[in-house]
C-alpha positions as CSV (number, residue, x, y, z in Angstrom):
1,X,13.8,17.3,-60.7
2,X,15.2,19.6,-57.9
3,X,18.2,17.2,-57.0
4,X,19.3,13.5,-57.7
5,X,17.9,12.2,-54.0
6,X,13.9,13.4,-55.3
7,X,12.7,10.2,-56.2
8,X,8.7,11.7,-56.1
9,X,7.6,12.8,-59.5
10,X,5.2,15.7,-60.1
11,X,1.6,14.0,-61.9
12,X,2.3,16.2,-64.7
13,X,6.1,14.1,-65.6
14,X,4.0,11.0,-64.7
15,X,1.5,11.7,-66.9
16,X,4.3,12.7,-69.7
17,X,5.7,9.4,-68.9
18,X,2.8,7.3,-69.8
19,X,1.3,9.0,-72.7
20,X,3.4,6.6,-74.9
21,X,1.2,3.9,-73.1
22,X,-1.7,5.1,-75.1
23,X,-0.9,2.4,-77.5
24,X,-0.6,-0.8,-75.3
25,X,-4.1,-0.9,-74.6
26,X,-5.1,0.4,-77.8
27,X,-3.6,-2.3,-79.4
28,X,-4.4,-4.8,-77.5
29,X,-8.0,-4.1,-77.5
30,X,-8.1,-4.2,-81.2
31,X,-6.1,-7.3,-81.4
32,X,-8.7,-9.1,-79.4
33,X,-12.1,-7.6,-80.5
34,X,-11.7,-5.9,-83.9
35,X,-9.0,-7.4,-86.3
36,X,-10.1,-11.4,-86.3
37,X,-13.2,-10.7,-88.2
38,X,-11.8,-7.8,-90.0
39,X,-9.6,-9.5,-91.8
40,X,-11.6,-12.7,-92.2
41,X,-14.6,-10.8,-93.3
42,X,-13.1,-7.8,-95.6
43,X,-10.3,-9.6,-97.3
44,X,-11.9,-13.3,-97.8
45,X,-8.6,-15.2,-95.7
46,X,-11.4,-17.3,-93.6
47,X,-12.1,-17.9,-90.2
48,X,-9.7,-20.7,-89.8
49,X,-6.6,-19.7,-91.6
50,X,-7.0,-15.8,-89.3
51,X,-7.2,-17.9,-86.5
52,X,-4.1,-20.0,-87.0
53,X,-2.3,-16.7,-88.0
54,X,-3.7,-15.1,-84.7
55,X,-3.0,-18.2,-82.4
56,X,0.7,-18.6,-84.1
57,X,1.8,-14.9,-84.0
58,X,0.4,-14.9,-80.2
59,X,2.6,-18.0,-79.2
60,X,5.5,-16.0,-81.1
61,X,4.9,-13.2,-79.1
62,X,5.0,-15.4,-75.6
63,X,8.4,-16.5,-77.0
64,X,9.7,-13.8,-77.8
65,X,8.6,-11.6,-74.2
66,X,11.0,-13.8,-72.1
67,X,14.2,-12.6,-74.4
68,X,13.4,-9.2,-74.9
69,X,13.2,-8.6,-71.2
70,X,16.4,-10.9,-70.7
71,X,18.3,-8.3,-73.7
72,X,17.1,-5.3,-71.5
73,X,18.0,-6.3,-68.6
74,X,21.4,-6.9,-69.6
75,X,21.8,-3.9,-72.0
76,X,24.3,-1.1,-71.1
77,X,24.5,1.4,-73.0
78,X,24.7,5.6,-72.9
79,X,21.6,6.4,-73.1
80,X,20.4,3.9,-70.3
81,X,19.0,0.0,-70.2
82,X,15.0,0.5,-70.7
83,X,14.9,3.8,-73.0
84,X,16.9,2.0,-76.1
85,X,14.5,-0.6,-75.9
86,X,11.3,1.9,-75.6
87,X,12.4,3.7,-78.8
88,X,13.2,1.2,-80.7
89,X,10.4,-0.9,-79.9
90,X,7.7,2.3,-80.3
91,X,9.1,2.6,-83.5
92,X,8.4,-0.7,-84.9
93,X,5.4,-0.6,-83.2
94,X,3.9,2.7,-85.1
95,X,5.4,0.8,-88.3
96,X,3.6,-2.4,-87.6
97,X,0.5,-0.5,-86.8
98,X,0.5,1.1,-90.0
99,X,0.6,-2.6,-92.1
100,X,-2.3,-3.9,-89.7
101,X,-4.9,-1.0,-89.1
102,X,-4.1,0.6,-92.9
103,X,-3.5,-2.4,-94.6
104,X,-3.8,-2.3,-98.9
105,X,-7.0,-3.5,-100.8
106,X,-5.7,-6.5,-101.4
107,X,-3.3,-8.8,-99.0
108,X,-2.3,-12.5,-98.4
109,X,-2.0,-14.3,-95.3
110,X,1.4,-13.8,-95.9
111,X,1.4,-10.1,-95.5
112,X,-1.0,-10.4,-92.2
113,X,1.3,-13.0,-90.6
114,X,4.4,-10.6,-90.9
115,X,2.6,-7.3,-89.8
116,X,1.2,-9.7,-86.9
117,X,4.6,-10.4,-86.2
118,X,6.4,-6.9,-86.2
119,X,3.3,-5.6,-84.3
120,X,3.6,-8.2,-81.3
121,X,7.4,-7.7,-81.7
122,X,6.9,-4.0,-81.3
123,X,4.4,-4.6,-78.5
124,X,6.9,-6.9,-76.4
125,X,9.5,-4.3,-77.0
126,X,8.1,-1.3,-76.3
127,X,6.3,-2.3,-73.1
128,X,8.2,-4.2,-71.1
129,X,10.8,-2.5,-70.9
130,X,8.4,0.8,-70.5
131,X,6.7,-1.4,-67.5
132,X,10.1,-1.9,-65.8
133,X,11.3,1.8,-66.6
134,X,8.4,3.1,-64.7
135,X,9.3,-0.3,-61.7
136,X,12.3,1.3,-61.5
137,X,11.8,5.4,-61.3
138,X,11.6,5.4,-57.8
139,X,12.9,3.0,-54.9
140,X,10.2,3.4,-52.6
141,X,7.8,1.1,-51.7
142,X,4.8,2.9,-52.0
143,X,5.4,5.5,-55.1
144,X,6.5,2.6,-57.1
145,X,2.6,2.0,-56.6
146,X,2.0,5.4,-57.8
147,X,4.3,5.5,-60.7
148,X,2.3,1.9,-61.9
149,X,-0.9,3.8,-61.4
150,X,-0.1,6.5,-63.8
151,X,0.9,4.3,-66.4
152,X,-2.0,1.9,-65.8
153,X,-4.3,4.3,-66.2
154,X,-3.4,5.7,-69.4
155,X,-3.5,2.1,-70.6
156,X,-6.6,1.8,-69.6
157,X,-7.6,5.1,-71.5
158,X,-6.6,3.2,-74.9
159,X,-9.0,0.8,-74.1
160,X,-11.7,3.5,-73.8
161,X,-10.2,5.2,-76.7
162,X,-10.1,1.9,-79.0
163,X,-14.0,0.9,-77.7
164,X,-15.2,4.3,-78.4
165,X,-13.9,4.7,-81.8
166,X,-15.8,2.5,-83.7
167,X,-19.3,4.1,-81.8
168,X,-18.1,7.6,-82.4
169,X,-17.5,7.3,-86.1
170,X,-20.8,5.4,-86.6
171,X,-23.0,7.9,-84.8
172,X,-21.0,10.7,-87.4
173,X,-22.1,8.0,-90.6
174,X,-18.8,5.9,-91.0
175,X,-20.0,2.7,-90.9
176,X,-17.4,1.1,-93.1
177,X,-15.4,-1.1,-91.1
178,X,-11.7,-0.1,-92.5
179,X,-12.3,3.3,-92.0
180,X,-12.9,2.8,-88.5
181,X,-10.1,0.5,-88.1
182,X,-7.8,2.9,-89.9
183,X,-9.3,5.4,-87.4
184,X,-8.3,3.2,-84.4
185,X,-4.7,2.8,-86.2
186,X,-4.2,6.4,-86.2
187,X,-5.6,7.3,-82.7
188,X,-2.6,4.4,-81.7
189,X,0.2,5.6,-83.8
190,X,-0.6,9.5,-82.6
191,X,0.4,9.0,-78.6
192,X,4.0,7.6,-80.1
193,X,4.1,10.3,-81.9
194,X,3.6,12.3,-79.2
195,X,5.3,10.2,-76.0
196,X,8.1,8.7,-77.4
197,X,10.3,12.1,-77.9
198,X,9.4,12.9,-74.3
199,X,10.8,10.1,-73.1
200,X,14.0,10.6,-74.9
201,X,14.4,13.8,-74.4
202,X,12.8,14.5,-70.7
203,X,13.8,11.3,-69.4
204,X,17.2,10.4,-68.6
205,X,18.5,6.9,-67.0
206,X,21.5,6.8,-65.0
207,X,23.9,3.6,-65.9
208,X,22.7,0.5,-64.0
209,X,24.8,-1.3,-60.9
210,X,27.5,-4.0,-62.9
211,X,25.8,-7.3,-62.3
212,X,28.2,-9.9,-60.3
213,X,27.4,-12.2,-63.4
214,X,25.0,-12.8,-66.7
215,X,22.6,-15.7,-67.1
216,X,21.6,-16.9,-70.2
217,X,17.6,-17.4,-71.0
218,X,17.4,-20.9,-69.9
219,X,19.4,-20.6,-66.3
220,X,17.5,-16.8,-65.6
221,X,14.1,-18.8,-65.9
222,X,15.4,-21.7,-63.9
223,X,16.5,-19.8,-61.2
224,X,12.9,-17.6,-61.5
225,X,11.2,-20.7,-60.9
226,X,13.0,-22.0,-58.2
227,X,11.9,-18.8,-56.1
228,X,8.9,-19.3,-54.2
229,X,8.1,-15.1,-53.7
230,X,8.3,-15.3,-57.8
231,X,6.0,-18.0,-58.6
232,X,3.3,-16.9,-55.8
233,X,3.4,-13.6,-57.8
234,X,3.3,-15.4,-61.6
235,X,1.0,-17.8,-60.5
236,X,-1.2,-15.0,-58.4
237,X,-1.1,-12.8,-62.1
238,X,-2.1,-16.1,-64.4
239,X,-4.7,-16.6,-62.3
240,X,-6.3,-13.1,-62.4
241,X,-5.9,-13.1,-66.2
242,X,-7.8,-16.1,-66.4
243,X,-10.5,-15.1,-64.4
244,X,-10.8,-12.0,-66.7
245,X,-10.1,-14.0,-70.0
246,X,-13.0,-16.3,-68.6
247,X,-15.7,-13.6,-68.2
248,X,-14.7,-12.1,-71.6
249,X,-15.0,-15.3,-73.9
250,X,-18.6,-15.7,-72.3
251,X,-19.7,-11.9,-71.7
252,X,-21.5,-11.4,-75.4
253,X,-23.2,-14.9,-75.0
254,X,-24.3,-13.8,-71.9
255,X,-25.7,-10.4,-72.8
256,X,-27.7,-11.7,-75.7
257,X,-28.4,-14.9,-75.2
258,X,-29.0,-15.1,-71.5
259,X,-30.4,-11.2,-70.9
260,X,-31.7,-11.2,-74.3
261,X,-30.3,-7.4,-74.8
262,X,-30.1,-6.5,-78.0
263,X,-26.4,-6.3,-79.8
264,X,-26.2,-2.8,-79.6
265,X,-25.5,-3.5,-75.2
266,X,-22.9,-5.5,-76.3
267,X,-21.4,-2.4,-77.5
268,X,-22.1,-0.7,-74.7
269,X,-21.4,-3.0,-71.7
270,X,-17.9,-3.0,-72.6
271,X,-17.3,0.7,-73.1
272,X,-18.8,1.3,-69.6
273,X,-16.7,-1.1,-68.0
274,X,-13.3,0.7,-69.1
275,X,-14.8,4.1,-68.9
276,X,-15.1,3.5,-65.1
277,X,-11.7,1.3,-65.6
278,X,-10.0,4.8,-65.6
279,X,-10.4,5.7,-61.9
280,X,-10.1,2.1,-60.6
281,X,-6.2,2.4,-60.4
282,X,-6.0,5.6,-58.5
283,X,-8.7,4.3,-56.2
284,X,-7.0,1.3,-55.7
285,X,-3.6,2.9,-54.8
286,X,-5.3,5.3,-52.1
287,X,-6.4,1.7,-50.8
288,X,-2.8,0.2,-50.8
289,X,-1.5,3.0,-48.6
290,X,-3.3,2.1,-45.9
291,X,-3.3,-1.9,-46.6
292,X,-0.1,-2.7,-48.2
293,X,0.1,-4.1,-51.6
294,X,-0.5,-7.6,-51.2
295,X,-3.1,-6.9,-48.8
296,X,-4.8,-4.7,-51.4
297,X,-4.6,-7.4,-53.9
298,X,-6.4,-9.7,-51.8
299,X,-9.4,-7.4,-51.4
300,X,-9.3,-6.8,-55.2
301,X,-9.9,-10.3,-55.7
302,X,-12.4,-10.8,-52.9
303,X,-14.3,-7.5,-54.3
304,X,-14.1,-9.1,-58.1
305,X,-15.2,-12.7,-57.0
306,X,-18.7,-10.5,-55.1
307,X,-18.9,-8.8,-58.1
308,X,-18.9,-12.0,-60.9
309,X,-21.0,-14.2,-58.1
310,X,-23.7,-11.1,-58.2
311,X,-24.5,-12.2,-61.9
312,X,-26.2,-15.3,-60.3
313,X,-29.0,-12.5,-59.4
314,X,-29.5,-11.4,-62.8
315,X,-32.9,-11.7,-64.6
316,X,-33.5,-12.0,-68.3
317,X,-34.3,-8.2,-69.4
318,X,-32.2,-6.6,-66.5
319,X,-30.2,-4.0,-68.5
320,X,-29.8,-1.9,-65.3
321,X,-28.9,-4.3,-62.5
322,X,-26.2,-5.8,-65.3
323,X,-25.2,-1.8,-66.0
324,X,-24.2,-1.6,-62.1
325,X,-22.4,-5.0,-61.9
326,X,-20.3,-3.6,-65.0
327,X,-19.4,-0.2,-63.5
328,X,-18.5,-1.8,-60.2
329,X,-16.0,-4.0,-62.2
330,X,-14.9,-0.9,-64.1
331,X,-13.6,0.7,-60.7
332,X,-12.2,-2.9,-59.8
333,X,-11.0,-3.1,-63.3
334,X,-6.7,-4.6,-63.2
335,X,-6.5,-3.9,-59.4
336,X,-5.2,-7.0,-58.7
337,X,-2.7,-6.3,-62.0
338,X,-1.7,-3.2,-60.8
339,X,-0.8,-4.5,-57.4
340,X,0.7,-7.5,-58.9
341,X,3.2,-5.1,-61.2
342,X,4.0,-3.2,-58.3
343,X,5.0,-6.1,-56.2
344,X,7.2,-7.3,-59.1
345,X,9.5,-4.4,-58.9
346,X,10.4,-5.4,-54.7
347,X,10.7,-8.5,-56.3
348,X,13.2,-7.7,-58.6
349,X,15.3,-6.1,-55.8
350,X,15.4,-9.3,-53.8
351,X,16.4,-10.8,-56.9
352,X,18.7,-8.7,-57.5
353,X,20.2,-8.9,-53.8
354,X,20.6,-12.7,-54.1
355,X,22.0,-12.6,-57.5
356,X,23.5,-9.5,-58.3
357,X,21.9,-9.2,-61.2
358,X,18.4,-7.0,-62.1
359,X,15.9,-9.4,-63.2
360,X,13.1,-6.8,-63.5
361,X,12.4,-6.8,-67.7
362,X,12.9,-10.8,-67.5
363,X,10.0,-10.7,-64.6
364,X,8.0,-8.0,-66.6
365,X,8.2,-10.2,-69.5
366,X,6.7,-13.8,-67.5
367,X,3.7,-11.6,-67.0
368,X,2.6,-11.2,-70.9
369,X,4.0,-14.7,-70.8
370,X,1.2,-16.0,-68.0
371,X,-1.0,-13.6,-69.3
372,X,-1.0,-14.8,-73.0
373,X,-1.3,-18.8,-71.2
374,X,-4.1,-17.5,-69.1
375,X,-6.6,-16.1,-72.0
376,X,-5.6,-19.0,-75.0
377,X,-6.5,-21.8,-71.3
378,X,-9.5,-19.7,-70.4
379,X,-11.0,-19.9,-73.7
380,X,-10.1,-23.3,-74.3
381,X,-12.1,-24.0,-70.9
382,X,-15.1,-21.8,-70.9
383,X,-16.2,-22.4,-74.8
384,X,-16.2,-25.8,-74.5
385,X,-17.4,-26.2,-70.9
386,X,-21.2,-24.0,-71.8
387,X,-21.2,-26.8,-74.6
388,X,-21.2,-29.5,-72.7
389,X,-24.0,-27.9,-71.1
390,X,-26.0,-27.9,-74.4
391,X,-25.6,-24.1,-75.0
392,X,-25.5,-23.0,-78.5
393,X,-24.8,-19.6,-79.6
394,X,-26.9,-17.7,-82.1
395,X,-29.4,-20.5,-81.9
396,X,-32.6,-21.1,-79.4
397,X,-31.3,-22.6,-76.3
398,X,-33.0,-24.3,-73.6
399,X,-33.6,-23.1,-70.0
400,X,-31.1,-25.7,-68.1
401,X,-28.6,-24.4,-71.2
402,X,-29.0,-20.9,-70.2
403,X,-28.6,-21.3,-66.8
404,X,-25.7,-23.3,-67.2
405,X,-24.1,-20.2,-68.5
406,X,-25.1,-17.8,-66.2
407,X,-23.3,-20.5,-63.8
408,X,-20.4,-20.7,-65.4
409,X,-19.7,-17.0,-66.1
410,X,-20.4,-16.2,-62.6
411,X,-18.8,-19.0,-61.1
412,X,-15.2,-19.6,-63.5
413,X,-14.1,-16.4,-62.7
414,X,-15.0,-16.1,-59.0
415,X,-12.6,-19.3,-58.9
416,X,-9.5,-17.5,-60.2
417,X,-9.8,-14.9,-58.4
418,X,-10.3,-16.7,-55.5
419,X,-6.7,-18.6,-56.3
420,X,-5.1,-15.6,-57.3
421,X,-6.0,-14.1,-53.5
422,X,-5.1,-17.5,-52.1
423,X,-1.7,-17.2,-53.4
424,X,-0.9,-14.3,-51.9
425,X,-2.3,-15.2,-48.5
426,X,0.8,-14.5,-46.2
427,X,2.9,-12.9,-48.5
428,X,6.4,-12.6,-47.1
429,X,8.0,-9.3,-49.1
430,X,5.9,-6.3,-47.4
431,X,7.0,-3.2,-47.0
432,X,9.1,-3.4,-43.5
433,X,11.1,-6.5,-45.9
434,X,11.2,-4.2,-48.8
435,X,13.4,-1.7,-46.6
436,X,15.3,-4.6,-45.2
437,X,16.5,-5.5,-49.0
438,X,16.8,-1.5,-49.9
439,X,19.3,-0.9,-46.8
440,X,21.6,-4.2,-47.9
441,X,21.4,-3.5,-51.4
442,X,23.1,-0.1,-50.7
443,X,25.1,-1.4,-48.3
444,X,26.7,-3.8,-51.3
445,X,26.9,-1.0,-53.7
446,X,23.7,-2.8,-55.9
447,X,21.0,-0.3,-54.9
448,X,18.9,1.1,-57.8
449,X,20.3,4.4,-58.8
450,X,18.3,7.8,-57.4
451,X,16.3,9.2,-60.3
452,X,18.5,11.3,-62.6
453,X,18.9,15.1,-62.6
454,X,16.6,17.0,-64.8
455,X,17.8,18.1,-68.0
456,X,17.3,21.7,-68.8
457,X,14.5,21.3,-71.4
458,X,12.8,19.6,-68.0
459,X,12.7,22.8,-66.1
460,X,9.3,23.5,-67.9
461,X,7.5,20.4,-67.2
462,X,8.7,20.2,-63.7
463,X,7.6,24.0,-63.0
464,X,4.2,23.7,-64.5
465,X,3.2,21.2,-61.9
């Protein structure tokens, strides 16, 4: 950094800010598609007893979001608020991806529930407080967008990375199934490796404004959900996730069943969706220059509810028609997340104007929380609902059953997204509001600090972009 007042990163310290975020999707990728069956499969635990360690370590881990972003937000300490946290957190994390992805031949559910634990622990410390880090590197209205955008795409490169990694290593001959999870263990533990020292050491925080008082857990969330800007925004994110979470549950039952692809596209489909997933946040934030961030969210959601209603024209046997559908929601891929995150740091800065306090981990912390509500709900919804239909996976299935669930994956979705969109219909913190609250925040001595001066060992990774 040239001075304290340059608040405009270079991509190169962007892109050295997020490599740590390798990991987030990585994990969370795994956690969804691979472990489950690993573990009920290799080590004999059972579909239902996984399943009850997976659903309780998951409501743990919306428990425990709330108070880690609460702690953050009120730490103070020398070497800043968020980058304790970070550390710490990225440590336990690499730890608890060790016991999970390399676990020993032979393990209880004991040893599965505590390495589930540490490793959504880890998660919930490591990236909220990354999440509002990178809210709260700049000020300004629109590189706060940018500064997301980085870090959202490197998350979505984990994704790539963890979908890849089991294709890769069976087109080289590793079929077995903990090799390749031990594979996808290291390829998470290597960018902490890598990002967390650059964090410490190129990345410094300057002490955050005194707050004009603390709130405890319980009066924080009360007074979060007495705002009407905040539960537009939590309510606009749950509903996104659930459209997503929606689509997911249903999208192998779908390929197989409905298209009658073979497996091997289900393999496929999803790997081309976050490929293209990569270059749907930059896209998106050329688009929010010119729109505005809520507006931009809105035509996210109108573009994914086109794009899940364009399933309706679908054929059996269509693998290239379904092919296009999935790399146009690739480049719409967390648009309306990535807006969403970027509105939540304005947010936090009228928060922080009525209260005197920063709120921004205990907001970044609701989302995992809305998020984690939003897939268990959309499950328990879509499963059940292409039953009532008569659908019945891995068996033959009628034609009013199938079409049924071409319905119902087209049209669940569509109807989040269209609620998410609706919510945000009108929404009153744009940018001309956002430099109302900037100007009184300084004014009362509670603006957000300037990004701090470079350290020396920065000079080279500011003067090689």
């Amino acid at each position: 950094m040239s001075n304290n007042s340059d608040t405009h990163l270079s991509a190169l310290r962007l892109i050295a800010f997020s490599i740590a975020g390798l990991a987030i999707g990585g994990v969370q990728t795994a956690v969804v598609i691979y472990l489950p069956a690993f573990y009920a499969q290799r080590f004999g635990l059972g579909l239902g007893l996984v399943g009850a360690i997976f659903m309780v370590c998951r409501l743990w881990n919306a428990f425990s979001d709330p108070i880690i972003g609460l702690l953050s937000d009120r730490t103070r300490s020398r070497f800043g608020q968020r980058k304790p946290w970070v550390a710490g957190g990225g440590i336990l994390l690499a730890v608890a991806i060790w016991m999970i992805f390399m676990p020993p031949a032979q393990i209880s559910g004991v040893y599965l529930t505590i390495g589930l634990l540490a490793l959504y622990l880890g998660v919930s410390a490591f990236s909220t407080p990354l999440y509002a880090w990178a809210g709260s590197l700049s000020p300004e209205y629109h590189q706060r967008t940018r500064n997301q955008t980085y870090l959202q795409t490197v998350v979505s490169l984990g994704l790539v990375t963890m979908v890849a990694i089991p294709l890769t290593m069976g087109q080289l001959g590793v079929t077995d199934l903990a090799r390749q999870i031990a594979g996808m263990g290291w390829a998470s533990i290597a960018p902490l490796v890598i990002g967390l020292p650059i964090l410490w050491l190129f990345f410094h925080e300057r002490p955050a404004p005194e707050a004009k008082r603390h709130l405890g857990l319980g009066p924080a969330i009360r007074l979060l959900a007495t705002d009407r800007v905040v539960l537009r925004v939590i309510g606009s994110d749950f509903f996104v996730s659930l459209g997503q979470g929606f689509r997911g549950s249903l999208l192998i039952f779908f390929v197989t069943a409905y298209m009658q692809l073979p497996l091997k596209a289900m393999l496929i489909i999803p790997l081309i969706q976050y490929g293209f997933g990569v270059f749907a946040s930059p896209i998106w934030l050329q688009i929010s220059r010119r729109l505005g961030k809520h507006r931009t969210l809105i035509a996210a959601e109108i573009t994914q509810i086109v794009i899940n209603l364009g399933l309706l024209l679908l054929s059996p046997g269509q693998l290239w028609p379904l092919i296009g559908l999935t790399v146009a929601q690739g480049l719409s891929q967390g648009s309306g997340n990535l807006m969403l995150r970027s509105i939540v740091s304005d947010v936090a800065d009228q928060e922080r104007l009525k209260t005197g306090k920063d709120h921004s981990g205990l907001l970044f912390s609701i989302f995992n929380v809305t998020i984690n509500a939003a897939m268990a709900l959309s499950v328990g919804i879509a499963l059940p609902l292409v039953g009532l239909f008569g659908f019945l996976p891995g068996k033959p299935n009628s034609a009013g059953a199938l079409s049924s669930l071409q319905w119902i994956i087209a049209v669940g979705p569509a109807i989040g997204h269209a609620l998410s969109a609706l919510l945000i219909v009108r929404f009153p913190l744009d940018e001309a509001k956002h430099a109302e609250i900037v100007r009184e925040l300084a004014s009362q001595g509670l603006a957000a600090e300037d990004m701090p001066t470079a350290p020396p060992a920065q000079a080279g990774l500011e003067a090689a972009n």
